[in-house]
The first five atom37 places (N, CA, C, CB, O) and aatype in JSON, in Angstrom:
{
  "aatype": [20, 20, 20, 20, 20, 20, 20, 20, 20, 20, 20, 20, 20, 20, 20, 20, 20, 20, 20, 20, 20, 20, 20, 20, 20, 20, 20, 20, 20, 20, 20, 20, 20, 20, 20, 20, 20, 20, 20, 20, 20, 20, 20, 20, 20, 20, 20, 20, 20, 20, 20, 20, 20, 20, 20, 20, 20, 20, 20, 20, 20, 20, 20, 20, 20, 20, 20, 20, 20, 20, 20, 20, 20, 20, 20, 20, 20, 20, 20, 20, 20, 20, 20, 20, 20, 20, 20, 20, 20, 20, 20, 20, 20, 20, 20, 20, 20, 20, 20, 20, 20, 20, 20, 20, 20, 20, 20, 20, 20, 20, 20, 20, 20, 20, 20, 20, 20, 20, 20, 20, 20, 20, 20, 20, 20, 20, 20, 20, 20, 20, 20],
  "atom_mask": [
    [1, 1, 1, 1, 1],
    [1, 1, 1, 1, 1],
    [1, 1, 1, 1, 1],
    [1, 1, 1, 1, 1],
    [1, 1, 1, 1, 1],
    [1, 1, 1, 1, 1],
    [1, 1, 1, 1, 1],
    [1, 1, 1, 1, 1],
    [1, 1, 1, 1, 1],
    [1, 1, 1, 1, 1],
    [1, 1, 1, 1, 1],
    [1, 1, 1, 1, 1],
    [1, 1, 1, 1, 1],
    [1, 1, 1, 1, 1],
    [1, 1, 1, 1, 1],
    [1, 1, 1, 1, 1],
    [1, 1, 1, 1, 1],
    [1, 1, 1, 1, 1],
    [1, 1, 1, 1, 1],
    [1, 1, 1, 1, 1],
    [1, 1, 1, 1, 1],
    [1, 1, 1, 1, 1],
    [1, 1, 1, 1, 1],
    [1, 1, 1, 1, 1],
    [1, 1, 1, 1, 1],
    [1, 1, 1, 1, 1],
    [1, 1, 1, 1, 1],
    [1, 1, 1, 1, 1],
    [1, 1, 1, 1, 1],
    [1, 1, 1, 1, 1],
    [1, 1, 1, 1, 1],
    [1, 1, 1, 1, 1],
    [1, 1, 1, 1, 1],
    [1, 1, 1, 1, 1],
    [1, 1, 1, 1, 1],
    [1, 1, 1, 1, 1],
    [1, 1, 1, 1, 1],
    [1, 1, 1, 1, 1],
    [1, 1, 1, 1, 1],
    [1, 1, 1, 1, 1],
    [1, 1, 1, 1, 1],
    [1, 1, 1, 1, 1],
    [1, 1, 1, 1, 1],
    [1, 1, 1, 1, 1],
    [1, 1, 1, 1, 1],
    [1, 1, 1, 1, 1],
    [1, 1, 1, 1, 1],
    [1, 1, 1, 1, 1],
    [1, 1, 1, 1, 1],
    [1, 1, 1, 1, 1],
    [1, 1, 1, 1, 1],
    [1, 1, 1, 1, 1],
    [1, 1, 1, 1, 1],
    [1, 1, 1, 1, 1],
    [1, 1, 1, 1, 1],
    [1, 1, 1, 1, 1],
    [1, 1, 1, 1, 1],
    [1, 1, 1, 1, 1],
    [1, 1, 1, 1, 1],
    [1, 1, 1, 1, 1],
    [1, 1, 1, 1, 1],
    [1, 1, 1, 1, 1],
    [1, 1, 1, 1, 1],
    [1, 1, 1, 1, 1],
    [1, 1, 1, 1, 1],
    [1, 1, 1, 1, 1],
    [1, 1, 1, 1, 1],
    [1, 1, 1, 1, 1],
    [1, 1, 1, 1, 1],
    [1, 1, 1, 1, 1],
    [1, 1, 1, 1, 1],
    [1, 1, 1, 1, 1],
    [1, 1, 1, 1, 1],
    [1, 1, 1, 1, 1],
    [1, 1, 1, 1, 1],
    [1, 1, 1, 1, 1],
    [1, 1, 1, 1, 1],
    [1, 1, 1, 1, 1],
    [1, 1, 1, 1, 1],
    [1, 1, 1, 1, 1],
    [1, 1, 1, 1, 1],
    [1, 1, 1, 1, 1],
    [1, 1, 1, 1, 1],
    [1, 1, 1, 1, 1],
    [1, 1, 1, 1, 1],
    [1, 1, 1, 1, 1],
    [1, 1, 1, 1, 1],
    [1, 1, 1, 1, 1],
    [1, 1, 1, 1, 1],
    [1, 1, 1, 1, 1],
    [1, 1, 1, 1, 1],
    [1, 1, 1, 1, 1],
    [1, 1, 1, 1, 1],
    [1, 1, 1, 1, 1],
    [1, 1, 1, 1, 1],
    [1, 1, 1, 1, 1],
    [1, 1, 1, 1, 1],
    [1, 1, 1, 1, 1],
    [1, 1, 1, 1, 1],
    [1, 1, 1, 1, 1],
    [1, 1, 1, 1, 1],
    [1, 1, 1, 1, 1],
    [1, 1, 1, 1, 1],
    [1, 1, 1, 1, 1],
    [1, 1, 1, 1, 1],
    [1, 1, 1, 1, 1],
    [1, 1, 1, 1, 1],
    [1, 1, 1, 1, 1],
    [1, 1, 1, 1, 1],
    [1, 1, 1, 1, 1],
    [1, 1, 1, 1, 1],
    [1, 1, 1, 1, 1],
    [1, 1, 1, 1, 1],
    [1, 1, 1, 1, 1],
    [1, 1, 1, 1, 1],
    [1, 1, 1, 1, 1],
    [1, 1, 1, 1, 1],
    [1, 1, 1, 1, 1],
    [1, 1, 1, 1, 1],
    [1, 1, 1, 1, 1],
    [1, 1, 1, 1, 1],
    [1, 1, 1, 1, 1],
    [1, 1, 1, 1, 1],
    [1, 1, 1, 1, 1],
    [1, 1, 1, 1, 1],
    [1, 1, 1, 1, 1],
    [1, 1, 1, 1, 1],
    [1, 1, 1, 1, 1],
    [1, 1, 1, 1, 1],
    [1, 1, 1, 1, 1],
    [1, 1, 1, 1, 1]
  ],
  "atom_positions": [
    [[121.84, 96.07, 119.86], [120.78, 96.97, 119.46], [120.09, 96.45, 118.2], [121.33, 98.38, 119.24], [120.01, 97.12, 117.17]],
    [[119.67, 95.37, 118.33], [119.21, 94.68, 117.07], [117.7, 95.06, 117.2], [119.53, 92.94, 116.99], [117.18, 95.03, 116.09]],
    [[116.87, 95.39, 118.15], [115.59, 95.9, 118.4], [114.97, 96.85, 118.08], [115.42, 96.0, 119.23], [115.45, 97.72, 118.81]],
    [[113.92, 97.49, 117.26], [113.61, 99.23, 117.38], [113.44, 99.83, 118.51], [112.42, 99.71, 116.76], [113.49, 99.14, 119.52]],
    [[113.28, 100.75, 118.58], [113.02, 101.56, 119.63], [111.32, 101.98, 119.71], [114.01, 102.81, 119.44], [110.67, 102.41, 118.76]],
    [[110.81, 101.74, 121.05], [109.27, 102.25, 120.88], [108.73, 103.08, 121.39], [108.45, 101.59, 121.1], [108.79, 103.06, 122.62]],
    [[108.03, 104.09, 120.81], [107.81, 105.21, 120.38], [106.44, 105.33, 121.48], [107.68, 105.29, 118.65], [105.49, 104.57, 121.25]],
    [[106.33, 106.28, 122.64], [105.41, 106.62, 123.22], [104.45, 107.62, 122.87], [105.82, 106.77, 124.08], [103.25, 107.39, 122.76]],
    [[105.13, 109.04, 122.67], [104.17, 109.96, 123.12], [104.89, 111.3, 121.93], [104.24, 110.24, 125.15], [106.05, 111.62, 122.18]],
    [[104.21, 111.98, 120.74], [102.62, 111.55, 120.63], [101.86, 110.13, 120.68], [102.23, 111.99, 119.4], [102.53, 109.14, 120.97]],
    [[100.74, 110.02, 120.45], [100.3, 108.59, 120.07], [100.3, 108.59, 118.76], [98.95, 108.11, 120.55], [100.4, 109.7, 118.25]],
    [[100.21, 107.59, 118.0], [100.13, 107.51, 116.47], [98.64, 108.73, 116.17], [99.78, 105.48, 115.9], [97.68, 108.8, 116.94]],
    [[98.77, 109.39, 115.19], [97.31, 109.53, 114.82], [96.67, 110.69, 115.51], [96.52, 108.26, 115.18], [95.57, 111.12, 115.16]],
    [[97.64, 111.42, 116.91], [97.14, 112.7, 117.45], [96.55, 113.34, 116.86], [97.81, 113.44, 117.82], [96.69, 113.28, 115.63]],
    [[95.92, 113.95, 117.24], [96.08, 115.46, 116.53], [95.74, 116.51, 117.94], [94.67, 115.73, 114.98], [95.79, 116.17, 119.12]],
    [[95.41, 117.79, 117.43], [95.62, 118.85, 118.42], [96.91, 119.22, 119.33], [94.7, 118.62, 119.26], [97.07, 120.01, 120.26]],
    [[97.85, 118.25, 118.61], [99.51, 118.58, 119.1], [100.0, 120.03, 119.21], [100.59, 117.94, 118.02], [100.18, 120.77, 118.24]],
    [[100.15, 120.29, 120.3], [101.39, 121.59, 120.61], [100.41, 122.92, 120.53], [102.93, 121.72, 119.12], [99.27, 122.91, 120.06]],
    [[101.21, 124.25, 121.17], [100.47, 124.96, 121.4], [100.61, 126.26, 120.51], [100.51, 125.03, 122.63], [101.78, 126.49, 120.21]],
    [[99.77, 127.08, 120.05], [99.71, 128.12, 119.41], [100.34, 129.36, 119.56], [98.78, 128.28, 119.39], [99.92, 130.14, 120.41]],
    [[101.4, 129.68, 118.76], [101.67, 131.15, 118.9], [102.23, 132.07, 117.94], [102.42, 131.29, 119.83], [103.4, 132.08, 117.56]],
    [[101.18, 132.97, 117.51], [101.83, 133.59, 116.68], [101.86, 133.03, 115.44], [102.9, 133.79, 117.11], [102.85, 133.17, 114.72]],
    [[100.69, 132.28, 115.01], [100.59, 131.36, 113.64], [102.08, 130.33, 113.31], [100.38, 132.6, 112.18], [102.77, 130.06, 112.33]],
    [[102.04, 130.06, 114.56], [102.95, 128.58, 114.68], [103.03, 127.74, 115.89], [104.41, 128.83, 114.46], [102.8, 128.1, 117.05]],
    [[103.42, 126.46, 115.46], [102.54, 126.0, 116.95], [104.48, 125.68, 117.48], [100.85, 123.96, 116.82], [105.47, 125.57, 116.76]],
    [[104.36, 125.63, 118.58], [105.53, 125.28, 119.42], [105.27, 124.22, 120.66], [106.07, 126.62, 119.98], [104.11, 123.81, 120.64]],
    [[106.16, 123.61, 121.88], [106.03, 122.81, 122.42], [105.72, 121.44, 122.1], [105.54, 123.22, 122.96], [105.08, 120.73, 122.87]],
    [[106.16, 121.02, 120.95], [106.09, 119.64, 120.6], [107.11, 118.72, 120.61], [105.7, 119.56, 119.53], [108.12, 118.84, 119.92]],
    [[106.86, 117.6, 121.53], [108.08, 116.54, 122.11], [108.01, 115.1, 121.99], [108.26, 116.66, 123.57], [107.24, 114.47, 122.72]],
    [[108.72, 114.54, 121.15], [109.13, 113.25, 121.28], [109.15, 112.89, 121.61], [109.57, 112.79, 121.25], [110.26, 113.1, 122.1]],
    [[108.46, 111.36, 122.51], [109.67, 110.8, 123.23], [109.16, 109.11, 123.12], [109.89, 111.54, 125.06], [108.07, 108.72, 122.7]],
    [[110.31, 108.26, 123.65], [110.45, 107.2, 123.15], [111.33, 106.41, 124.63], [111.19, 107.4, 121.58], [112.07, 106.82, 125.52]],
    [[110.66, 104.95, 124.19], [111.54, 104.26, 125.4], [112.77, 104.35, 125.03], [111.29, 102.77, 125.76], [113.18, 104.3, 123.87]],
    [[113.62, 104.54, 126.34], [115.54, 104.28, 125.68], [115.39, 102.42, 125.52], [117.41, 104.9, 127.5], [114.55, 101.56, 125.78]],
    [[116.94, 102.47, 124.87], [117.46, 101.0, 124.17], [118.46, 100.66, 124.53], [117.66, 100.86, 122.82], [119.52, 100.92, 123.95]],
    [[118.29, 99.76, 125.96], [119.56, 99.1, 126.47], [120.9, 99.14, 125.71], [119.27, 97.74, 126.62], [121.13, 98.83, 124.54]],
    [[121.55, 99.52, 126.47], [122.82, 99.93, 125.84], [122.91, 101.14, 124.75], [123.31, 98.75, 125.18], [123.91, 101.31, 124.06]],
    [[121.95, 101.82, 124.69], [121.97, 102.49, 123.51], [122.34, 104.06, 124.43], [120.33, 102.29, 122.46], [121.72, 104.51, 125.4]],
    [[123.83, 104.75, 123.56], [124.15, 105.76, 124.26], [123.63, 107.34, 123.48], [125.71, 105.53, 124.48], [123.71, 108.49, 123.9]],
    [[123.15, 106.83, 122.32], [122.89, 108.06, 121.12], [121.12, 108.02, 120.73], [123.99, 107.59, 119.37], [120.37, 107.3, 121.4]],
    [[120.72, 108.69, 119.84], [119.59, 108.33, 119.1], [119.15, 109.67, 118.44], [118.48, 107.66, 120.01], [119.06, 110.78, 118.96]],
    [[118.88, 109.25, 117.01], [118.23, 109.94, 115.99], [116.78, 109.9, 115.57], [118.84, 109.67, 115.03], [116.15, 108.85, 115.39]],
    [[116.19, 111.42, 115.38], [114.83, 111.34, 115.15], [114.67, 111.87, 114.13], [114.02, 111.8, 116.0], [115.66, 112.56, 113.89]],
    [[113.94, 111.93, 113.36], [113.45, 112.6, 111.89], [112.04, 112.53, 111.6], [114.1, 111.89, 110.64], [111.38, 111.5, 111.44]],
    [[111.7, 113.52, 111.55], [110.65, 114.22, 111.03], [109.99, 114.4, 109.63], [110.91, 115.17, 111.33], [110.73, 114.88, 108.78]],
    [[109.04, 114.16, 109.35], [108.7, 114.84, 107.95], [106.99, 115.11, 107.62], [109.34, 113.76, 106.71], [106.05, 114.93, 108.39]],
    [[106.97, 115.61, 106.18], [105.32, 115.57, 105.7], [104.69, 114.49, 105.08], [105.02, 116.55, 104.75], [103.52, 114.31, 104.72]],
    [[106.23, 113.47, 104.98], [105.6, 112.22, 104.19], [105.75, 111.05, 104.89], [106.22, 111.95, 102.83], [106.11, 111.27, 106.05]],
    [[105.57, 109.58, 104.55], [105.55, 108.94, 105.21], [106.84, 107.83, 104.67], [104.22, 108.69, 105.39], [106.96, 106.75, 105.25]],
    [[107.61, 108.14, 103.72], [108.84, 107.62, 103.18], [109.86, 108.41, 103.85], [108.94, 107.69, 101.63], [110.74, 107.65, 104.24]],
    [[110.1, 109.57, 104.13], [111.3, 109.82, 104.86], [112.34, 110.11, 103.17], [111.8, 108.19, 106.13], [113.48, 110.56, 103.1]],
    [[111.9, 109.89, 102.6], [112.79, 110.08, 101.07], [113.06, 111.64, 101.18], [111.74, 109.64, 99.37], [114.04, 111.91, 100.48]],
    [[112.63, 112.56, 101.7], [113.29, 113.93, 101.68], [112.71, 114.9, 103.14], [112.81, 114.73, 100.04], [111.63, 115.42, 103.4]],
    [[113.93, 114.82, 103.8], [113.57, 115.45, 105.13], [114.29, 116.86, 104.99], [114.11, 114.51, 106.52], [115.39, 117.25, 104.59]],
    [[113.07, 117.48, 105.58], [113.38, 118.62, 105.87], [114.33, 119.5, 106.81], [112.55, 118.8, 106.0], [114.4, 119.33, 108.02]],
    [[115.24, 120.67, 105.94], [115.97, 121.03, 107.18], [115.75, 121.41, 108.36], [116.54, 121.68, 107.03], [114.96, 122.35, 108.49]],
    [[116.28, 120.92, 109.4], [115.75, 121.14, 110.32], [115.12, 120.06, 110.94], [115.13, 121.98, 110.09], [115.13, 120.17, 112.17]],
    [[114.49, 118.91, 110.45], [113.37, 118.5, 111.12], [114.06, 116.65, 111.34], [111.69, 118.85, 110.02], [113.49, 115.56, 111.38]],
    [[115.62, 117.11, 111.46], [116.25, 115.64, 112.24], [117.22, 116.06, 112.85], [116.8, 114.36, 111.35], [117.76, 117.1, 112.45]],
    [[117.74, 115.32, 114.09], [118.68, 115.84, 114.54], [119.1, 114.44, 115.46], [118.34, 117.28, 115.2], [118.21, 113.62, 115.67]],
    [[120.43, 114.21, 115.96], [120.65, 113.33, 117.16], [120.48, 114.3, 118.67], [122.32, 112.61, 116.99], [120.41, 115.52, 118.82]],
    [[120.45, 113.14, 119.7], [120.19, 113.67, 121.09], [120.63, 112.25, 122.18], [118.31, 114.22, 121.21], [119.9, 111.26, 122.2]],
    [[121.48, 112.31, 122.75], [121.48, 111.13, 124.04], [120.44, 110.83, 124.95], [122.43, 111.42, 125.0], [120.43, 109.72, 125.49]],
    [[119.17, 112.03, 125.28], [118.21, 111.49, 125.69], [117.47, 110.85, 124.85], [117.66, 112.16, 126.25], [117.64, 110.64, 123.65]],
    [[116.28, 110.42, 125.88], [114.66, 109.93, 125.22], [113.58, 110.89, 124.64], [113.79, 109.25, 126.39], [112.44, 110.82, 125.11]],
    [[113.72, 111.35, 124.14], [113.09, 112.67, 123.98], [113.5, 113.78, 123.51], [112.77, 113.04, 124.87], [114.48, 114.25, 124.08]],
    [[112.87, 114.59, 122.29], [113.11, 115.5, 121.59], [112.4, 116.61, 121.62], [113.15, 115.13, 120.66], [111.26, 116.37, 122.02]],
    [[112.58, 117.7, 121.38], [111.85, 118.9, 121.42], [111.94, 119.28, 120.21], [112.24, 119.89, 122.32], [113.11, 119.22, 119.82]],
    [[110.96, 119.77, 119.17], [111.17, 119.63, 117.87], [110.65, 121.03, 117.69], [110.51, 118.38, 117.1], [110.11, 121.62, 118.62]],
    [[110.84, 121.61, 116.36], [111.26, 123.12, 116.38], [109.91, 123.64, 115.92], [112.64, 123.61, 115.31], [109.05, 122.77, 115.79]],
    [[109.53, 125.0, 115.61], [108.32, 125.71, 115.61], [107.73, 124.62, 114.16], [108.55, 127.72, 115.37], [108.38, 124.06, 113.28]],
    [[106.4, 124.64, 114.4], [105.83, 123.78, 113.18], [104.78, 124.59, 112.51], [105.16, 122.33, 113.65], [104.67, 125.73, 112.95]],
    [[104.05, 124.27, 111.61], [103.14, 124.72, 111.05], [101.81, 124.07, 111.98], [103.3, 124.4, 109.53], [101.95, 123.07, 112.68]],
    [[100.4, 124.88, 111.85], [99.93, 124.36, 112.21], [98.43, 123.74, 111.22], [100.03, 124.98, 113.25], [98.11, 124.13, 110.09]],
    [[97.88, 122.94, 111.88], [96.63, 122.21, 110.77], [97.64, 120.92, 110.45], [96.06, 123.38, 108.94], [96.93, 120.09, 109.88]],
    [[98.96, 120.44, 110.57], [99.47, 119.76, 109.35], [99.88, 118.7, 110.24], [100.66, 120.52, 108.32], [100.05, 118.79, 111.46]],
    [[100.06, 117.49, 109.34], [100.55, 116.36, 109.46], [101.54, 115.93, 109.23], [100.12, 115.82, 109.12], [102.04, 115.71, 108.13]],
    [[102.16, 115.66, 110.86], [104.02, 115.12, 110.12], [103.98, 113.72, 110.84], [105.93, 116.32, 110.84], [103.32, 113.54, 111.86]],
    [[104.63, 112.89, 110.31], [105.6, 112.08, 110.15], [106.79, 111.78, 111.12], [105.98, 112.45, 109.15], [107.76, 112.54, 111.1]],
    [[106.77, 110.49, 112.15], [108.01, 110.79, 112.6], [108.69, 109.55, 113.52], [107.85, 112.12, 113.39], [108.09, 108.79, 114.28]],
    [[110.09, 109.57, 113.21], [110.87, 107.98, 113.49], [111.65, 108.03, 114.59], [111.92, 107.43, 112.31], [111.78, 109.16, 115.05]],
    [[112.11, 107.28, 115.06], [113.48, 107.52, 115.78], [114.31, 106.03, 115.96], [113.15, 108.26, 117.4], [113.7, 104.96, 116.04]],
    [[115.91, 106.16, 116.01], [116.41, 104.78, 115.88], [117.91, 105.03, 116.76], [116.58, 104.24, 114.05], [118.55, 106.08, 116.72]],
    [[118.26, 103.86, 117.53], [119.57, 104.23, 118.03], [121.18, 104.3, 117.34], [119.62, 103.4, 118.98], [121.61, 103.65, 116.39]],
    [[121.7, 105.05, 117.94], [122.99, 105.62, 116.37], [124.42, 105.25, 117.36], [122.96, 108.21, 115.7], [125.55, 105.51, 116.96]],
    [[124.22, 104.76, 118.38], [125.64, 104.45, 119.12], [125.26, 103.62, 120.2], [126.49, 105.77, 119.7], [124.35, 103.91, 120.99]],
    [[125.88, 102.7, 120.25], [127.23, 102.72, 119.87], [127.0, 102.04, 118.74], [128.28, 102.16, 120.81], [128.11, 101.57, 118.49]],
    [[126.14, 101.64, 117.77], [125.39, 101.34, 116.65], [124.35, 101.5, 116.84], [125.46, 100.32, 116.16], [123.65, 101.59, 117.86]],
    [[124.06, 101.58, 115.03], [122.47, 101.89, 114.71], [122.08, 100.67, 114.74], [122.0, 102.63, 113.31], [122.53, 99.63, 114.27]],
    [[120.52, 101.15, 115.8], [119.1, 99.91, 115.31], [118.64, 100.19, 113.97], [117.51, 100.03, 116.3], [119.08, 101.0, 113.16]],
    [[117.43, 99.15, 113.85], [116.42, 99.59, 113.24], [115.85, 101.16, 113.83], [115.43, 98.43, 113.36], [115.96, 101.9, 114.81]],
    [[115.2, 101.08, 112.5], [114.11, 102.48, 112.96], [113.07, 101.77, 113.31], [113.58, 103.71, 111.72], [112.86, 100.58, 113.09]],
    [[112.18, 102.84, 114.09], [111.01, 102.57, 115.07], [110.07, 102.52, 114.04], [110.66, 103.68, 116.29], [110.23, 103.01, 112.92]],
    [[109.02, 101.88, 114.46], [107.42, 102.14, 113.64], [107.57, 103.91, 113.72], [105.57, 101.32, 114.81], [108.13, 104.82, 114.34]],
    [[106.61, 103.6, 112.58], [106.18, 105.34, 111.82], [105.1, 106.03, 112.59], [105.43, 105.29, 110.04], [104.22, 105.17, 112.7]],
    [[104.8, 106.86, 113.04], [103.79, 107.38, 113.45], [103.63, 108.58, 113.11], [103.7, 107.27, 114.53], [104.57, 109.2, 112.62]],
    [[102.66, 109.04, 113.25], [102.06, 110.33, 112.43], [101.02, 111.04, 113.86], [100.86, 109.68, 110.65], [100.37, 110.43, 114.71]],
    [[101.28, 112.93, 113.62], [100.03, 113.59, 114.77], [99.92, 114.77, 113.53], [100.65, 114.3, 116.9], [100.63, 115.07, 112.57]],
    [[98.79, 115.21, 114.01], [98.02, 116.64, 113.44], [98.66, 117.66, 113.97], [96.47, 116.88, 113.83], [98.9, 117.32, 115.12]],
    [[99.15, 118.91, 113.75], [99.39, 119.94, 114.83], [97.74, 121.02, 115.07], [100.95, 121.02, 114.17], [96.88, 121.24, 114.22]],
    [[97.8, 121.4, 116.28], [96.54, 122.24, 116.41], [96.45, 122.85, 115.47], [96.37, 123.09, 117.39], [97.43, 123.08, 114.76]],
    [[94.83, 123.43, 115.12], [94.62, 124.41, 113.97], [94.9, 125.98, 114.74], [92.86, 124.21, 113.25], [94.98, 126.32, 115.92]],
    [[95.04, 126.91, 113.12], [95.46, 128.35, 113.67], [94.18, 129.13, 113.24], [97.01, 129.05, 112.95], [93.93, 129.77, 112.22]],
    [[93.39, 128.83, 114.47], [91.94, 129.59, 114.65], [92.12, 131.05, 115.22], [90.92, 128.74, 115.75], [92.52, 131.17, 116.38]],
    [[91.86, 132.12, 114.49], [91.56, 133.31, 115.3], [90.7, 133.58, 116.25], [91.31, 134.06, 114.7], [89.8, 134.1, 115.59]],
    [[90.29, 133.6, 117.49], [89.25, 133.79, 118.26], [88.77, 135.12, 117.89], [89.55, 133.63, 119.65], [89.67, 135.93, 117.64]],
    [[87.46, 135.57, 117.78], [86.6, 137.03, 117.36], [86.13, 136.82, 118.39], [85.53, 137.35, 116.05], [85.53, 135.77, 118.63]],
    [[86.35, 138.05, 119.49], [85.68, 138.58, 120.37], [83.9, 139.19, 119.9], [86.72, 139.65, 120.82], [84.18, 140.19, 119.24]],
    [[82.93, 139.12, 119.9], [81.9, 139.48, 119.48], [81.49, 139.96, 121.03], [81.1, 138.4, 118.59], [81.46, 139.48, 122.17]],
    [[81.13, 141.52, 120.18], [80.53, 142.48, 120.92], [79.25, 142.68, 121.17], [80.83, 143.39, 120.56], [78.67, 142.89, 120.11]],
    [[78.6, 142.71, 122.01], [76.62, 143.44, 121.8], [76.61, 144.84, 121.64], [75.4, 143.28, 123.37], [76.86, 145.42, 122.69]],
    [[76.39, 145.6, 120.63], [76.36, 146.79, 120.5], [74.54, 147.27, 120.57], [77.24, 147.06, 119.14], [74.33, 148.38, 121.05]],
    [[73.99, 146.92, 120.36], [72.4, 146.97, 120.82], [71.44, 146.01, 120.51], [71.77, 148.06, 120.34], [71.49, 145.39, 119.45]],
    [[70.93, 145.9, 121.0], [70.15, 146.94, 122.33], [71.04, 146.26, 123.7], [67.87, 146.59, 122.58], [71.41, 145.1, 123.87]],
    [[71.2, 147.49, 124.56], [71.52, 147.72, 125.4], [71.09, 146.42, 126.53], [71.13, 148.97, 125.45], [69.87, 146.23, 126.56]],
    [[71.8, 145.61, 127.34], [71.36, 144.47, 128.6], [70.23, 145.69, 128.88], [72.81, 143.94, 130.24], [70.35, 146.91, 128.8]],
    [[69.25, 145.0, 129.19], [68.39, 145.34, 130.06], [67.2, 146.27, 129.36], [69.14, 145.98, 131.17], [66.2, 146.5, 130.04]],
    [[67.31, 146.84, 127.92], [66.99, 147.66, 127.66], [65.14, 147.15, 126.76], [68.32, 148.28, 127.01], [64.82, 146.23, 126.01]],
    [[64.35, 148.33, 127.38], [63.02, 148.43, 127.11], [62.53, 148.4, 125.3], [62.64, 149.82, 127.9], [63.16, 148.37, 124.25]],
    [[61.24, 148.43, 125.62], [60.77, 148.32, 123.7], [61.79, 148.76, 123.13], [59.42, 149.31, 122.96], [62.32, 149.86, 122.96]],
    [[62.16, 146.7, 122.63], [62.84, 147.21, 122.06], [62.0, 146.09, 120.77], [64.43, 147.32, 122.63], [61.38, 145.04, 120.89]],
    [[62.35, 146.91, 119.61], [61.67, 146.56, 117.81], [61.68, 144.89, 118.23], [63.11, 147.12, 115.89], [62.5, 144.43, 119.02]],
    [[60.59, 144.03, 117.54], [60.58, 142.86, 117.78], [61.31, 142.55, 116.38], [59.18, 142.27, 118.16], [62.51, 142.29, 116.46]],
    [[60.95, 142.55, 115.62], [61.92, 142.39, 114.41], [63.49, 143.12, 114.54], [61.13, 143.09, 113.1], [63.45, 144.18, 113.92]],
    [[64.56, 142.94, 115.02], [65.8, 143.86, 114.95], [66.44, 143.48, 114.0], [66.68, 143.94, 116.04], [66.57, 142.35, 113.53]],
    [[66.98, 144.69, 113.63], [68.12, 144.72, 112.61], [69.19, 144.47, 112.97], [68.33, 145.75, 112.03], [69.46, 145.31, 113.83]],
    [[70.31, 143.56, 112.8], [71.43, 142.85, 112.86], [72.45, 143.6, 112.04], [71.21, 141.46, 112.43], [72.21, 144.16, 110.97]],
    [[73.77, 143.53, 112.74], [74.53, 144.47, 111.82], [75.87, 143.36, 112.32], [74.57, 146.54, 112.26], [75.95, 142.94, 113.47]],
    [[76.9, 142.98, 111.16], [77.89, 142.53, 111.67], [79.11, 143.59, 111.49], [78.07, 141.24, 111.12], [79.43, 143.83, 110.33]],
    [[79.76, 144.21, 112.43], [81.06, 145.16, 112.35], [82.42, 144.4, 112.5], [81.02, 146.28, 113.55], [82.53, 143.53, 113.36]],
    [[83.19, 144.64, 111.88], [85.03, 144.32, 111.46], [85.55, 144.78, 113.06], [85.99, 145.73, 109.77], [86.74, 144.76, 113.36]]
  ]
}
């Protein structure tokens, strides 16, 4: 296992990763070619691009290719590696980095008047925005 491991999907540089709920985005997955002979593998996560302080939570080992990584913030940019841990450790993989989707409220906007269809109506109208 003298090789890194290479890193598919996100692509470097995503963004619009994972899906919205509840002002956090979820469904975001790792994944990476496996490494001949390699029976383990560790991924780690972060906001920086040194890895000098990872967050709890945001490494873990797994025997597959592929990780499912836990509720994230969204708008933000992480950071993220993976390397094989058995039956020894590789190198770590190139660094890559994705955006997570932004946490946009959709506003339903209403027509409150004039009415579809409705006759003289003022050519100048008054505009009102309601909460």
């Amino acid at each position: 296992l003298t090789s890194a491991v290479t890193l598919t999907s996100p692509a470097d540089k995503a963004s619009g990763i994972g899906s919205l709920t509840n002002h956090t985005i979820n469904n975001v997955k790792l994944d990476w070619e496996p490494l001949r002979g390699a029976t383990s593998y560790r991924w780690q996560l972060d906001y920086d691009t040194d890895f000098s302080s990872v967050p709890s939570g945001f490494e873990d080992t797994t025997k597959a290719s592929s990780a499912r990584l836990p509720a994230l913030e969204p708008a933000t940019t992480y950071y993220w590696r993976i390397r094989a841990t058995a039956p020894v450790s590789s190198p770590w993989s190139a660094r890559r980095s994705f955006t997570t989707s932004l946490d946009t409220a959709a506003i339903a906007l209403k027509l409150e008047s004039p009415a579809a269809g409705a006759g003289e109506v003022p050519i100048k109208p008054v505009l009102f925005l309601l909460d």
